[in-house]
Backbone as JSON Lines, residues from 0, in Angstrom:
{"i":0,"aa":"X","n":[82.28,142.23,66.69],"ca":[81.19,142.09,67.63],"c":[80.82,140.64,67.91]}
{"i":1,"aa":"X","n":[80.97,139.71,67.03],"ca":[80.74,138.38,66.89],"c":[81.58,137.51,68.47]}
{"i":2,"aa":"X","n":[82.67,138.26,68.23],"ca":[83.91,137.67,69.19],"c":[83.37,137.73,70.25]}
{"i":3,"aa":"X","n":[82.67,138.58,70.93],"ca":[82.81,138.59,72.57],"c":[81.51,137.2,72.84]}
{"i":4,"aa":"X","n":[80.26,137.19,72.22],"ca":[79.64,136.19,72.23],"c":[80.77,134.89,72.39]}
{"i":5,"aa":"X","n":[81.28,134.65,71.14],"ca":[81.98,133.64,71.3],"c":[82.86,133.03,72.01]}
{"i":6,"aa":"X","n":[83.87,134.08,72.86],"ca":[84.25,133.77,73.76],"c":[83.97,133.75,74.67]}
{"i":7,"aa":"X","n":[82.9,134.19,75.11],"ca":[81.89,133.67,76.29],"c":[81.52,132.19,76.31]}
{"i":8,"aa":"X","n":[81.58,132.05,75.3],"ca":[81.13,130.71,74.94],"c":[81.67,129.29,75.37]}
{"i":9,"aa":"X","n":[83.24,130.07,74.56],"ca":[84.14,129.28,74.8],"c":[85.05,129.04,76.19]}
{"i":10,"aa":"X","n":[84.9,130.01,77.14],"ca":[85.29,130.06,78.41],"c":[84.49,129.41,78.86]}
{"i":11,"aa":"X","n":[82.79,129.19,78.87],"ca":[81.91,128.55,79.47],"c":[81.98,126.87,79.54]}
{"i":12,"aa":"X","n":[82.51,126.7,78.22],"ca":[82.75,125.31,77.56],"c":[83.71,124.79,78.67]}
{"i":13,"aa":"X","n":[84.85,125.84,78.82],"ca":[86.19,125.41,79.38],"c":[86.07,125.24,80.7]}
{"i":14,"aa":"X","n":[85.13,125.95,81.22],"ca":[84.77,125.65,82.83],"c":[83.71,124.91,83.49]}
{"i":15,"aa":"X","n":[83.59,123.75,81.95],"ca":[82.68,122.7,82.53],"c":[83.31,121.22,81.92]}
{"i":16,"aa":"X","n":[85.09,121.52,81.51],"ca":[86.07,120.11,81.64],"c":[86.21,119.76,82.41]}
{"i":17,"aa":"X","n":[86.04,118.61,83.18],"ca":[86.58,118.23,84.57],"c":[87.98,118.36,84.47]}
{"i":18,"aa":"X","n":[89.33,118.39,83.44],"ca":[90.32,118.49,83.7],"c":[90.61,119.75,84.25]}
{"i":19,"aa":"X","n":[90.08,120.92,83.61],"ca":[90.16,122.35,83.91],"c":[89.77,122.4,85.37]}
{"i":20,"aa":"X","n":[88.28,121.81,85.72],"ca":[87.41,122.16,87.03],"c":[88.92,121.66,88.13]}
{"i":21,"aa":"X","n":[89.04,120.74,87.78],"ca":[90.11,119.3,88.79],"c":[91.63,120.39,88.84]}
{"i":22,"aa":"X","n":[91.7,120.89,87.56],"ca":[93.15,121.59,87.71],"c":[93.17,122.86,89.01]}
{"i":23,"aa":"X","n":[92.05,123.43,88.64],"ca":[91.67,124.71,89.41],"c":[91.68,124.62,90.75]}
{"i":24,"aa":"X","n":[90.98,123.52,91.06],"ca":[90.52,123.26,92.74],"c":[91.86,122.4,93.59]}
{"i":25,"aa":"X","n":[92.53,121.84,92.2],"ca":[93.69,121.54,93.01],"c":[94.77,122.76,93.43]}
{"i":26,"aa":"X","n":[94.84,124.1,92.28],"ca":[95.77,125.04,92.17],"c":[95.33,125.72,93.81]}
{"i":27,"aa":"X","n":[93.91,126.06,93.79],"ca":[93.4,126.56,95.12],"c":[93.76,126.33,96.37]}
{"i":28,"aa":"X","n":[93.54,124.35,96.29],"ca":[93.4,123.49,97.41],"c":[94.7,123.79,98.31]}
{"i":29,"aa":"X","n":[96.03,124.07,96.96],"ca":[97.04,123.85,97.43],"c":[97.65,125.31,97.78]}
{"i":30,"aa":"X","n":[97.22,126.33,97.7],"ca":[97.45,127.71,97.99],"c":[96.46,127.47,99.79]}
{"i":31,"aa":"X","n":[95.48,127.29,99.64],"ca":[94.22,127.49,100.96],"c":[95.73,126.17,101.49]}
{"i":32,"aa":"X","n":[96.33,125.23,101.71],"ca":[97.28,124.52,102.22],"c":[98.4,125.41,102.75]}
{"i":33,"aa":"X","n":[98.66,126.09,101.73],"ca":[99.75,126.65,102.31],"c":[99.71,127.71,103.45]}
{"i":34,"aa":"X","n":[98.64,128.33,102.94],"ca":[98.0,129.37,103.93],"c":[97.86,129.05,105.48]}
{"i":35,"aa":"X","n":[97.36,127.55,105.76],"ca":[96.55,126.78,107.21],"c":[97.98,126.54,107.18]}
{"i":36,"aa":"X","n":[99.55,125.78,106.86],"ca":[100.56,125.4,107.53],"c":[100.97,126.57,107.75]}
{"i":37,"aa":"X","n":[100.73,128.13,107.02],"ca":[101.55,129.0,107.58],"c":[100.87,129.63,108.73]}
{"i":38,"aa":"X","n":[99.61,129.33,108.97],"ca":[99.03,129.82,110.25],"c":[99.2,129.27,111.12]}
{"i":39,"aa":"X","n":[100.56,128.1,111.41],"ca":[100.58,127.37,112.35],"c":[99.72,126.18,112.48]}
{"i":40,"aa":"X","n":[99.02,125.67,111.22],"ca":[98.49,124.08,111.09],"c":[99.65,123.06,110.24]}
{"i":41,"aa":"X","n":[99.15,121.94,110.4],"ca":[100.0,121.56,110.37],"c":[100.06,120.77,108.88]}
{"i":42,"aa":"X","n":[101.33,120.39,108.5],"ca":[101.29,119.97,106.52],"c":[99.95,118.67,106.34]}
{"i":43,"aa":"X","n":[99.75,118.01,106.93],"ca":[99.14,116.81,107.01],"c":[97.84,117.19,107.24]}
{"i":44,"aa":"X","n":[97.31,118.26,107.48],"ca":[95.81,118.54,107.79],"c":[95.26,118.62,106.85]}
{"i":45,"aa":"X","n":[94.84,118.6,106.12],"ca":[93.96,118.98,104.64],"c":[92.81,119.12,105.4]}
{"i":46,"aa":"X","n":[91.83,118.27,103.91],"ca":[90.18,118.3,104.39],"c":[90.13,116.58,104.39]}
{"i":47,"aa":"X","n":[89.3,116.78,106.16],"ca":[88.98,115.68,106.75],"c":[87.97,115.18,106.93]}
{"i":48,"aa":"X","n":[86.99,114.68,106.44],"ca":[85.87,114.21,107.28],"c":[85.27,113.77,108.45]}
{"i":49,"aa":"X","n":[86.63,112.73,108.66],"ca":[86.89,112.16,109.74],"c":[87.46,113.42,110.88]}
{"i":50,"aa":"X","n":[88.34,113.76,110.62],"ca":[89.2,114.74,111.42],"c":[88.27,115.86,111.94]}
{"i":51,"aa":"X","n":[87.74,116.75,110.89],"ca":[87.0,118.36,111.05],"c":[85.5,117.61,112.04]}
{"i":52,"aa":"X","n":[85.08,116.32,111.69],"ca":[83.78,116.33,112.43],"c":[84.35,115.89,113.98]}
{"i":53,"aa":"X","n":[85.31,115.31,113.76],"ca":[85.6,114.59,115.42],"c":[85.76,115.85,116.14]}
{"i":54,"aa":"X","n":[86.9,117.04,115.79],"ca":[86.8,118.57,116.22],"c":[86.21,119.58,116.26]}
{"i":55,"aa":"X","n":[84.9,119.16,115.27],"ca":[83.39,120.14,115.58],"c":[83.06,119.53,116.72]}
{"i":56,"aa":"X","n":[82.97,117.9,117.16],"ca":[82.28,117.3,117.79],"c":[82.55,117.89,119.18]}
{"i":57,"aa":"X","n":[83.73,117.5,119.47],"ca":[84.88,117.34,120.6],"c":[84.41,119.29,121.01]}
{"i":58,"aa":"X","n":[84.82,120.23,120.15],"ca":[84.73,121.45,120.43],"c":[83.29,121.66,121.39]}
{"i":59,"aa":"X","n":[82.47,121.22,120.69],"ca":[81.35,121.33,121.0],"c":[80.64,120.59,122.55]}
{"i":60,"aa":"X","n":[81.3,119.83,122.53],"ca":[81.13,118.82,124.02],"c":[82.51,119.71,124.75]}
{"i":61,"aa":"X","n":[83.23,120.45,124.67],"ca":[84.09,121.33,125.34],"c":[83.3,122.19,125.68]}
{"i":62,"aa":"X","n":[83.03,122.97,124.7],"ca":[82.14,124.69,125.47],"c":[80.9,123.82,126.22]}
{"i":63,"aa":"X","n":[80.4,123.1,125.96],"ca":[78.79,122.8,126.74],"c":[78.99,122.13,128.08]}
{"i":64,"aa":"X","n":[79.69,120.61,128.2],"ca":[80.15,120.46,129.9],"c":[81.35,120.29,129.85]}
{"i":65,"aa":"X","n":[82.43,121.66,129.82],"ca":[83.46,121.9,130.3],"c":[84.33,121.55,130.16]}
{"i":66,"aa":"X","n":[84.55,119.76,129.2],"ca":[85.3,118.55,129.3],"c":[87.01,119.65,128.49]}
{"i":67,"aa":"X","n":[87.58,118.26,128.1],"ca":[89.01,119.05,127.48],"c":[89.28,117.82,126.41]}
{"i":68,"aa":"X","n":[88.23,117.13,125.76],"ca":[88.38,116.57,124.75],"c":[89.31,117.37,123.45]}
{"i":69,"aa":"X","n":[90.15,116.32,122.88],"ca":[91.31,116.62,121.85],"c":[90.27,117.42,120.52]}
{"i":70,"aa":"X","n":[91.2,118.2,120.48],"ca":[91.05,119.32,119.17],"c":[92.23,119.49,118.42]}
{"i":71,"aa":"X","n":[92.46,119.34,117.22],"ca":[93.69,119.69,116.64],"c":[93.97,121.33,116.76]}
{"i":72,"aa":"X","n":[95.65,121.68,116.78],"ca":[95.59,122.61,116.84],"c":[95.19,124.07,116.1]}
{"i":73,"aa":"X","n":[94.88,123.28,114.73],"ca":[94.74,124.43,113.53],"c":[93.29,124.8,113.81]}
{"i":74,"aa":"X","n":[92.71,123.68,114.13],"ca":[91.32,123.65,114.97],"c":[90.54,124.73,116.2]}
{"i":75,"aa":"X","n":[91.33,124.92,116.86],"ca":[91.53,126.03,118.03],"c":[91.8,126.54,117.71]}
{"i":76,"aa":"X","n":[92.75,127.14,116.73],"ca":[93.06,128.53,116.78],"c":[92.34,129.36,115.47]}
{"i":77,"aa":"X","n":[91.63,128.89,114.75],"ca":[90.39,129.3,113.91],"c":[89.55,129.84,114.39]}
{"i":78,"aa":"X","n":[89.09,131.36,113.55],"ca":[88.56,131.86,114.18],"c":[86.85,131.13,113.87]}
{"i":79,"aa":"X","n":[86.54,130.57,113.25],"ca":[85.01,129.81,112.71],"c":[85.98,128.76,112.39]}
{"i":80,"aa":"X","n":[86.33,127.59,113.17],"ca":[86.67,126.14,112.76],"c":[86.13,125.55,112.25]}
{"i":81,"aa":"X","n":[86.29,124.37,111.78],"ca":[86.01,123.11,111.3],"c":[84.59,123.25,110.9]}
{"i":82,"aa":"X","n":[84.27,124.32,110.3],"ca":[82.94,125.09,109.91],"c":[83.12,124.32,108.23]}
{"i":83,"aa":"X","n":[84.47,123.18,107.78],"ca":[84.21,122.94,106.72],"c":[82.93,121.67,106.4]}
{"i":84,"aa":"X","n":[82.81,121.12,107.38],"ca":[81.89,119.65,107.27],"c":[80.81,120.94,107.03]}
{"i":85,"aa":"X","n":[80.21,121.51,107.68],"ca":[78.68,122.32,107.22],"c":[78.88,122.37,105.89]}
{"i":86,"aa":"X","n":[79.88,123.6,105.33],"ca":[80.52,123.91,104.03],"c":[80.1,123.11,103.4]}
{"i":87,"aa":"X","n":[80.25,121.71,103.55],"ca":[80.02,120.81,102.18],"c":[78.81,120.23,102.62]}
{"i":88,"aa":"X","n":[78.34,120.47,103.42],"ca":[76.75,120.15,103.16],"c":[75.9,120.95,102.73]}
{"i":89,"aa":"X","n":[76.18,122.06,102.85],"ca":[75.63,123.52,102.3],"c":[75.83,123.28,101.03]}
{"i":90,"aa":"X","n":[77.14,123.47,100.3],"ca":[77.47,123.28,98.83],"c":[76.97,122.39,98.44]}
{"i":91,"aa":"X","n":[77.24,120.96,98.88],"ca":[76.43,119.42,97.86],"c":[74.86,120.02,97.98]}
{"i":92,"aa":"X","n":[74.38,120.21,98.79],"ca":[72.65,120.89,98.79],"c":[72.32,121.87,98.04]}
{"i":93,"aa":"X","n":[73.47,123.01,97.35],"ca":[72.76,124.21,96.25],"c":[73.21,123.66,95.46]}
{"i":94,"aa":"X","n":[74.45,122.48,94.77],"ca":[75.13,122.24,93.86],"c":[73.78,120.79,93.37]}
{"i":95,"aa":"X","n":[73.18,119.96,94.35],"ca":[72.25,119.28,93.51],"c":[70.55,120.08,93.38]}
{"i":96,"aa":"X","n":[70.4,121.16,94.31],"ca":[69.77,122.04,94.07],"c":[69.53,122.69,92.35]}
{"i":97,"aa":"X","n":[70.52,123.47,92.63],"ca":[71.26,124.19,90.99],"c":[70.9,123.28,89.66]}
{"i":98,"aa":"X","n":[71.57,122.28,90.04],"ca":[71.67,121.38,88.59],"c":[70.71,119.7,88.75]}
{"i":99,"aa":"X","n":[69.33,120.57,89.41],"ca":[68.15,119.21,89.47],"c":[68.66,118.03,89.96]}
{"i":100,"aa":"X","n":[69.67,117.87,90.65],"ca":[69.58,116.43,90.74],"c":[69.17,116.12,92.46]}
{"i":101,"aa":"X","n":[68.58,117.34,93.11],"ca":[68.51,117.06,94.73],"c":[67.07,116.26,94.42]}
{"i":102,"aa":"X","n":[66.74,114.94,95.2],"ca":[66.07,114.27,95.5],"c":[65.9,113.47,96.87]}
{"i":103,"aa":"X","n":[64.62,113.83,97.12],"ca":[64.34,112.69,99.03],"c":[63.83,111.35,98.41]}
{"i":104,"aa":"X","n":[64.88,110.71,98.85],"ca":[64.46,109.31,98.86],"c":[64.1,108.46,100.04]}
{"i":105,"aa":"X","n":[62.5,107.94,99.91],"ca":[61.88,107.46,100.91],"c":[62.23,106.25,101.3]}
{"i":106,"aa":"X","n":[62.26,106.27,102.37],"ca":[62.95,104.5,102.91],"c":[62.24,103.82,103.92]}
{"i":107,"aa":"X","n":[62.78,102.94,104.6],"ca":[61.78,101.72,105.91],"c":[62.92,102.65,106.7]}
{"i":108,"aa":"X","n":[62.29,102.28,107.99],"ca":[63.41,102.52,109.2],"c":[64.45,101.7,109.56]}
{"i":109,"aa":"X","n":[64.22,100.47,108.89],"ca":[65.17,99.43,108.96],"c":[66.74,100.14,108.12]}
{"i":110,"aa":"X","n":[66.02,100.79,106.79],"ca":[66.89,101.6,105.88],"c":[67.54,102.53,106.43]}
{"i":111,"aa":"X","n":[67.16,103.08,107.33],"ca":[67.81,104.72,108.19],"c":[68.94,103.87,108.98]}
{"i":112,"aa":"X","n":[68.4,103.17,109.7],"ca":[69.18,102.83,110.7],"c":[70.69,101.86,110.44]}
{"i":113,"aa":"X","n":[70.11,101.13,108.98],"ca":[71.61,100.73,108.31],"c":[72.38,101.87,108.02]}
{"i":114,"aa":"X","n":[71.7,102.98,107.75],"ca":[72.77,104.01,106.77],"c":[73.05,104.84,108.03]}
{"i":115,"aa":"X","n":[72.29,104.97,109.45],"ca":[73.15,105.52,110.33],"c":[74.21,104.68,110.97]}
{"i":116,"aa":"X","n":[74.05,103.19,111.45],"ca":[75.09,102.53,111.55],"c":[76.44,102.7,110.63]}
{"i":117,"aa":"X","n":[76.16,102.78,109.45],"ca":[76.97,102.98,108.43],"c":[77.59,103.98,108.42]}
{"i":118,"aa":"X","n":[77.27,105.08,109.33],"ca":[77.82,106.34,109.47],"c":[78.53,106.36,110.64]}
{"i":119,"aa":"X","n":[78.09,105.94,111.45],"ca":[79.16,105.62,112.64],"c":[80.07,104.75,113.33]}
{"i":120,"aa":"X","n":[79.99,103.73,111.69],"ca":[81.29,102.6,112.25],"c":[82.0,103.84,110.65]}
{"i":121,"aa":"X","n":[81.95,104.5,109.73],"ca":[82.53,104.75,109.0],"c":[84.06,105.65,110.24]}
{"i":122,"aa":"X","n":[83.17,106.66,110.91],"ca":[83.74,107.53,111.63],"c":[84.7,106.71,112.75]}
{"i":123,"aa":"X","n":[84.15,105.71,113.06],"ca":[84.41,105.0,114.38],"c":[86.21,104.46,113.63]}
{"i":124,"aa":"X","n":[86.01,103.68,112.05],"ca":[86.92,102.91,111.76],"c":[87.96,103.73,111.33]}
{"i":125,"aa":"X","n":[87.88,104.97,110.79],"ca":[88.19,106.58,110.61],"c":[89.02,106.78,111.17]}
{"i":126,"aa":"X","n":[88.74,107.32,112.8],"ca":[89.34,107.79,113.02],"c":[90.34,106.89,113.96]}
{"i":127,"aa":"X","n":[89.96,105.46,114.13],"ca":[91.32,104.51,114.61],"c":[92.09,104.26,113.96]}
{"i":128,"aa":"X","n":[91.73,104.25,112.27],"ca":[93.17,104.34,111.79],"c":[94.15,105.83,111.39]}
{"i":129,"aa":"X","n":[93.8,106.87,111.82],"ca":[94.3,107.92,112.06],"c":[93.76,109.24,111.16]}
{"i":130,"aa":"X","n":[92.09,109.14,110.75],"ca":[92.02,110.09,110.22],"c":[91.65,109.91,108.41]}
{"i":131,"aa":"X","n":[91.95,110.33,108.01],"ca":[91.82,110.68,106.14],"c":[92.72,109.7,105.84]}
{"i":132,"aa":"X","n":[92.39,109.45,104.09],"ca":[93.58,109.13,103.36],"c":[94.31,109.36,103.15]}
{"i":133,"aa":"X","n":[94.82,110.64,103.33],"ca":[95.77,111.58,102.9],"c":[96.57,111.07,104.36]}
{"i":134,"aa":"X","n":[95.86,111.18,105.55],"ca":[96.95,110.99,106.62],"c":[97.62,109.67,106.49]}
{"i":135,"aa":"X","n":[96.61,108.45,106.01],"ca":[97.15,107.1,106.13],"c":[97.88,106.88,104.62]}
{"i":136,"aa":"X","n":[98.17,107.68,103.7],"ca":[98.94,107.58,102.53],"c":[100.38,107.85,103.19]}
{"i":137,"aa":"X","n":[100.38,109.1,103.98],"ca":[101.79,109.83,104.6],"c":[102.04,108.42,105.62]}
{"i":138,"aa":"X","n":[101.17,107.77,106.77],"ca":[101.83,107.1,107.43],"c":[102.15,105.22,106.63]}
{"i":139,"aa":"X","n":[101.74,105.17,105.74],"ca":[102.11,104.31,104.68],"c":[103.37,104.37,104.8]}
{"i":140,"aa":"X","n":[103.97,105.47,104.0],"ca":[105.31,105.93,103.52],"c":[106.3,105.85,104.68]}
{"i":141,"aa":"X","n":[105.88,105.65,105.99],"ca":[106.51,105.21,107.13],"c":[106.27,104.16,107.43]}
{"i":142,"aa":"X","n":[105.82,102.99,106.67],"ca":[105.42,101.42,106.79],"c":[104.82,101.37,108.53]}
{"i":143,"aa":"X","n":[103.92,102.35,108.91],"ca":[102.91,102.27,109.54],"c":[102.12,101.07,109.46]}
{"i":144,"aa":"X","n":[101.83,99.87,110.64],"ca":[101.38,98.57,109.83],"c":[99.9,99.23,110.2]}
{"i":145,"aa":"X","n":[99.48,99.65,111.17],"ca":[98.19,100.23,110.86],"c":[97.6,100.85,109.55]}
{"i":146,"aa":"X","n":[98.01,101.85,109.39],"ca":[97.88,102.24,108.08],"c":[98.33,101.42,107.11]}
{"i":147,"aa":"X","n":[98.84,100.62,106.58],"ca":[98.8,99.47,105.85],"c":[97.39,98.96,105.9]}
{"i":148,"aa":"X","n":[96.99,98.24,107.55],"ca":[96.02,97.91,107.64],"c":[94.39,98.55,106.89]}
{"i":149,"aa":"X","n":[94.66,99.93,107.88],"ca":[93.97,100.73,106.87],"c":[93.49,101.21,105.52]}
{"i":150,"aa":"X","n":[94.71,101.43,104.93],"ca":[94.8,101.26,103.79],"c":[93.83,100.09,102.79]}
{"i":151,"aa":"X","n":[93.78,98.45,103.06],"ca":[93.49,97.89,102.55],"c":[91.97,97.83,103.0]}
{"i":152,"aa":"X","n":[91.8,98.15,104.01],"ca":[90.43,98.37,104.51],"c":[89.63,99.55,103.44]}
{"i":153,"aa":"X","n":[90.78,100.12,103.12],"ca":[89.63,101.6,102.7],"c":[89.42,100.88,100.89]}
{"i":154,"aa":"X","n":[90.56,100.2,100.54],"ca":[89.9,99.07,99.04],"c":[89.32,98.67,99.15]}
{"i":155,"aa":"X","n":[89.07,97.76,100.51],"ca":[88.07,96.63,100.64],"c":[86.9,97.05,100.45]}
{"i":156,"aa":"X","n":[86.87,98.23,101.41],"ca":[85.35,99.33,101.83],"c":[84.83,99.54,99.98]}
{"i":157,"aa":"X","n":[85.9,100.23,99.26],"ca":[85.54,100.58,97.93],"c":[85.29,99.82,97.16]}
{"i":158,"aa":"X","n":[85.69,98.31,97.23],"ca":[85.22,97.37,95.99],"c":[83.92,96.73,96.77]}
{"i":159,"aa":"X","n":[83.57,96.75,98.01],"ca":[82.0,96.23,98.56],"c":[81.24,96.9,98.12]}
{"i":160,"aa":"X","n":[81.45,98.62,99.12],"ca":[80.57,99.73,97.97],"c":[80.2,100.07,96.8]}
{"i":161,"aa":"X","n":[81.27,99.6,96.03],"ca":[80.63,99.59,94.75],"c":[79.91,98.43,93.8]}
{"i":162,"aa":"X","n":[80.32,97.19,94.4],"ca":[79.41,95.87,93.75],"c":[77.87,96.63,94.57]}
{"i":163,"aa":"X","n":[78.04,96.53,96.27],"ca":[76.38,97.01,96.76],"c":[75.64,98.16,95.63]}
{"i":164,"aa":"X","n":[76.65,98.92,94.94],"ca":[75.67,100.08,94.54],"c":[75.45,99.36,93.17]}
{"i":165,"aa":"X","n":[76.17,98.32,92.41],"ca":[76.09,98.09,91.3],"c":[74.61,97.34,91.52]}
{"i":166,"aa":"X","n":[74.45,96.4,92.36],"ca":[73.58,95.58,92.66],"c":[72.44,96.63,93.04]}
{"i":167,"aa":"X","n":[72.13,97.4,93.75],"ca":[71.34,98.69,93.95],"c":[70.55,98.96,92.85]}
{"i":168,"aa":"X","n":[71.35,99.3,91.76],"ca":[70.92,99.84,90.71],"c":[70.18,99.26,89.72]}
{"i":169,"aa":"X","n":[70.97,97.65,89.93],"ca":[70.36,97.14,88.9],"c":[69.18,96.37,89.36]}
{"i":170,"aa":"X","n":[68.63,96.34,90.62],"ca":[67.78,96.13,91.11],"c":[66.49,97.0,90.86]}
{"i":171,"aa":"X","n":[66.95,98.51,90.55],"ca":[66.12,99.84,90.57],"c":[65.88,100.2,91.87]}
{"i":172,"aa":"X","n":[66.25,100.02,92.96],"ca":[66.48,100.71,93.67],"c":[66.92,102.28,94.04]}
């Protein structure tokens, strides 16, 4: 009788390793992959930020005035598309919900308006160099000098971002 407690226990333990969590979502990621190239998307599509919002966007300025702005094709032929950008705003919102860490942090307007700029040269620089990392890793491997370019842009982006947040923090900010 002791046992079933315990292995409750111990399964619980196991599904809060990040190696386990990381193994799982990759085993998934890459089944839900295979699934979208066999529906006629294409190997290079994953999950985009850049990509799924430009084709919510674009979709959306299609049905309303008529235009014929670019949509990928895995995009169109979904029956609820690029419904993944919501997805993860929904999830990051019950997931810091769930485990206390959702907090509003109050700011100047000076503050909004950096972090919306910040949001739309992110998208802007995004999607000129072709999209995700994943796309500019593949056009790497074709000595793409853009993506090269890119590429070092998206280090650059990551070692600024992270001195700004180091400095952030230790400010108390």
């Amino acid at each position: 009788m002791n046992k079933e407690p315990e292995e409750r226990t111990s399964a619980r333990a196991l599904a809060k390793t990040p190696v386990f969590v990381g193994a799982l979502v990759g085993i998934l990621a890459a089944a839900v992959q295979g699934l979208l190239a066999s529906a006629g998307g294409p190997e290079a599509y994953g999950f985009c930020v850049a990509c799924h919002t430009r084709d919510l966007v674009n979709s959306a300025v299609n049905a309303l005035a008529g235009t014929s702005l670019t949509v990928a094709p895995i995009s169109k032929n979904a029956v609820l598309p690029f419904l993944t950008i919501v997805g993860v705003l929904i999830g990051a919102l019950a997931a810091a919900r769930v485990n206390g860490e959702f907090r509003v942090k109050k700011g100047s307007l000076t503050s909004y308006a950096w972090y919306a700029a910040g949001g739309v040269l992110f998208m802007v620089f995004a999607l000129l160099m072709g999209g995700c990392p994943y796309r500019v890793a593949l056009r790497v491997g074709y000595i793409d000098i853009v993506a090269v370019i890119g590429l070092a842009g998206i280090v650059a982006g990551i070692i600024a971002g992270t001195k700004i947040a180091v400095a952030c923090v230790e400010r108390g900010e």
